[in-house]
Backbone as CSV, one residue per row, in Angstrom:
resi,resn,N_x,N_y,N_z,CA_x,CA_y,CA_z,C_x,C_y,C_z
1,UNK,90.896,99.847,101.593,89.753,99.286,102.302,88.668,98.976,101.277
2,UNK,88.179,97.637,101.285,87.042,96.919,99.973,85.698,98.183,100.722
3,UNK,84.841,98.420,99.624,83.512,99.083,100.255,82.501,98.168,100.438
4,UNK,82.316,97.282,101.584,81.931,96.532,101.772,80.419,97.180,102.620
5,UNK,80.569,98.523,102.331,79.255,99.268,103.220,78.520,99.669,101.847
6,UNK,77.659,99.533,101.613,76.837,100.056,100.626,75.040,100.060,101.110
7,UNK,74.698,100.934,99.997,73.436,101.682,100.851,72.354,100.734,100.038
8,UNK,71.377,99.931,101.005,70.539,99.372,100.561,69.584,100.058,100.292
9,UNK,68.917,100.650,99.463,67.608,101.646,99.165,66.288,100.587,99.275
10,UNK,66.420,99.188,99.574,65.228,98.650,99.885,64.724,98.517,101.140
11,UNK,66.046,98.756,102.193,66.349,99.155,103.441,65.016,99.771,104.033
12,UNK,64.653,100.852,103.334,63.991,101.906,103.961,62.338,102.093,104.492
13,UNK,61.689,102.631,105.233,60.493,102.601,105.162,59.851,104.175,105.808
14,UNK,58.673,104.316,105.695,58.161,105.790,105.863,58.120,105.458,107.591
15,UNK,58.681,106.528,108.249,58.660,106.527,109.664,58.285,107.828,110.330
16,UNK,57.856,108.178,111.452,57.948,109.214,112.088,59.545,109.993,112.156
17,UNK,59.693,111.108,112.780,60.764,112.060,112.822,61.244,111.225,113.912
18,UNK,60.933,110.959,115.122,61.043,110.211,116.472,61.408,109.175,116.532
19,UNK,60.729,108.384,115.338,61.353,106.844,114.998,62.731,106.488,114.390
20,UNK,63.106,107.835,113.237,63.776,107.652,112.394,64.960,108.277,113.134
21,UNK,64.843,108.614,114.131,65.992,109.433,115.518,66.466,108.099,115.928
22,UNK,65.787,107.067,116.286,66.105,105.807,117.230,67.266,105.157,116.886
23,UNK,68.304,105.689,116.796,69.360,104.218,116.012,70.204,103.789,116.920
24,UNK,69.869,103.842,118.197,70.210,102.531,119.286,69.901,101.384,118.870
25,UNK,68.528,101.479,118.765,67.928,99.731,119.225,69.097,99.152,117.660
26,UNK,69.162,99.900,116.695,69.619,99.081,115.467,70.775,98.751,115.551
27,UNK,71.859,99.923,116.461,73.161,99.815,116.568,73.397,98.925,117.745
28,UNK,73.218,98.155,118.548,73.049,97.356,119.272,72.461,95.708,118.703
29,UNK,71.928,95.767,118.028,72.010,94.410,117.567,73.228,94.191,116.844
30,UNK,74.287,94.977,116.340,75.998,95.058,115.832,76.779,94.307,117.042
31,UNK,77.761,93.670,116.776,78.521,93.353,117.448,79.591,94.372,117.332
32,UNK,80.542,94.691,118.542,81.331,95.784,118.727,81.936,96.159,117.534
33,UNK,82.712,95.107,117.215,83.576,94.987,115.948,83.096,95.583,114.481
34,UNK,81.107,95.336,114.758,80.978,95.949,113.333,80.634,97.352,113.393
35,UNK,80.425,97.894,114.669,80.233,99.288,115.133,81.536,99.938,114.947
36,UNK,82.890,99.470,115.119,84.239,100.004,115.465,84.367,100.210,113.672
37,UNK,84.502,99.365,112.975,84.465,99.304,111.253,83.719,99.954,110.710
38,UNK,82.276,100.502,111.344,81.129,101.432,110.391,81.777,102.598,111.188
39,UNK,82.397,102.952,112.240,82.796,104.350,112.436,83.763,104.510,112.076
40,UNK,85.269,103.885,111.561,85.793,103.688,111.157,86.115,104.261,109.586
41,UNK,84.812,103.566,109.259,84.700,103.795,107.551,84.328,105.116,107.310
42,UNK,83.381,105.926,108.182,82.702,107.188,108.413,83.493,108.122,108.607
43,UNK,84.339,107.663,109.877,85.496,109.050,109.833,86.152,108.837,108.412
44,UNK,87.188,107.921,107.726,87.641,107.853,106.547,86.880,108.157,105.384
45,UNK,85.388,108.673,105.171,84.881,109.529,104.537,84.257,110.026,104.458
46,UNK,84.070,111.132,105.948,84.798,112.636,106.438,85.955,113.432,106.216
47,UNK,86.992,112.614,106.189,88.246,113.088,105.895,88.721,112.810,104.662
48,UNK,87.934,112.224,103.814,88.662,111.967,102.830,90.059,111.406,102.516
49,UNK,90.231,109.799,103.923,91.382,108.899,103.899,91.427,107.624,103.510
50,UNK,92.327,106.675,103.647,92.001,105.398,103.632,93.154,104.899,104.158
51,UNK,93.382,103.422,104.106,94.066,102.521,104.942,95.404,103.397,104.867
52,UNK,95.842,103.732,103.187,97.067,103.877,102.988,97.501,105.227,103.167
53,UNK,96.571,106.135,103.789,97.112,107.825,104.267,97.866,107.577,104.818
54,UNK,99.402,108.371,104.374,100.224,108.327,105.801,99.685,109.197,107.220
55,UNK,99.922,109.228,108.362,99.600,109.612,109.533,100.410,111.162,109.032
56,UNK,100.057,112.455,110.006,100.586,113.795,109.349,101.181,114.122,111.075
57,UNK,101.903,113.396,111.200,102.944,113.867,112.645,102.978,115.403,112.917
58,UNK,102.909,116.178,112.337,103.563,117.403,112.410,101.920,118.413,113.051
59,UNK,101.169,117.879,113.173,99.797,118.469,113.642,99.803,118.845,115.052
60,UNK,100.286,117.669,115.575,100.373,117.895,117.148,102.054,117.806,117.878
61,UNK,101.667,118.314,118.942,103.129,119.028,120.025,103.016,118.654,121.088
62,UNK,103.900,117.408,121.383,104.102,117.277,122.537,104.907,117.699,123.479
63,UNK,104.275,117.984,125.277,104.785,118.837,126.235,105.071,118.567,127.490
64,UNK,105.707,118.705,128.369,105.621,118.537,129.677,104.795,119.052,130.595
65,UNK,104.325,118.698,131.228,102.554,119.796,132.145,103.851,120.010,133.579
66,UNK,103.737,121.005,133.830,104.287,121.589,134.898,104.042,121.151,136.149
């Protein structure tokens, strides 16, 4: 995956605690697609993955519910 997310440090400005909470109004001007790709990219480094992790099958067990 290219890192096509990088942190603008000119981005920024001095805000209240209350203001700097608000990241609706910002995440909403995103179209779905770029919301699905910035969480996307976030879980993959959380976990420390990328495109080419294989999947780890053996984590979960599937069952019949009675």
């Amino acid at each position: 995956m290219e890192n096509k997310f990088r942190l603008d440090k000119t981005a920024f400005k001095a805000s209240t605690a209350k203001e700097a909470d608000n990241h609706v109004a910002y995440w909403r001007t995103k179209s779905v697609r770029e919301r699905l790709e910035a969480g996307f990219y976030l879980i993959n480094q959380f976990y420390g993955t990328t495109n080419a992790t294989p999947l780890d099958r053996t984590v979960f067990t599937k069952r019949k519910r009675d």
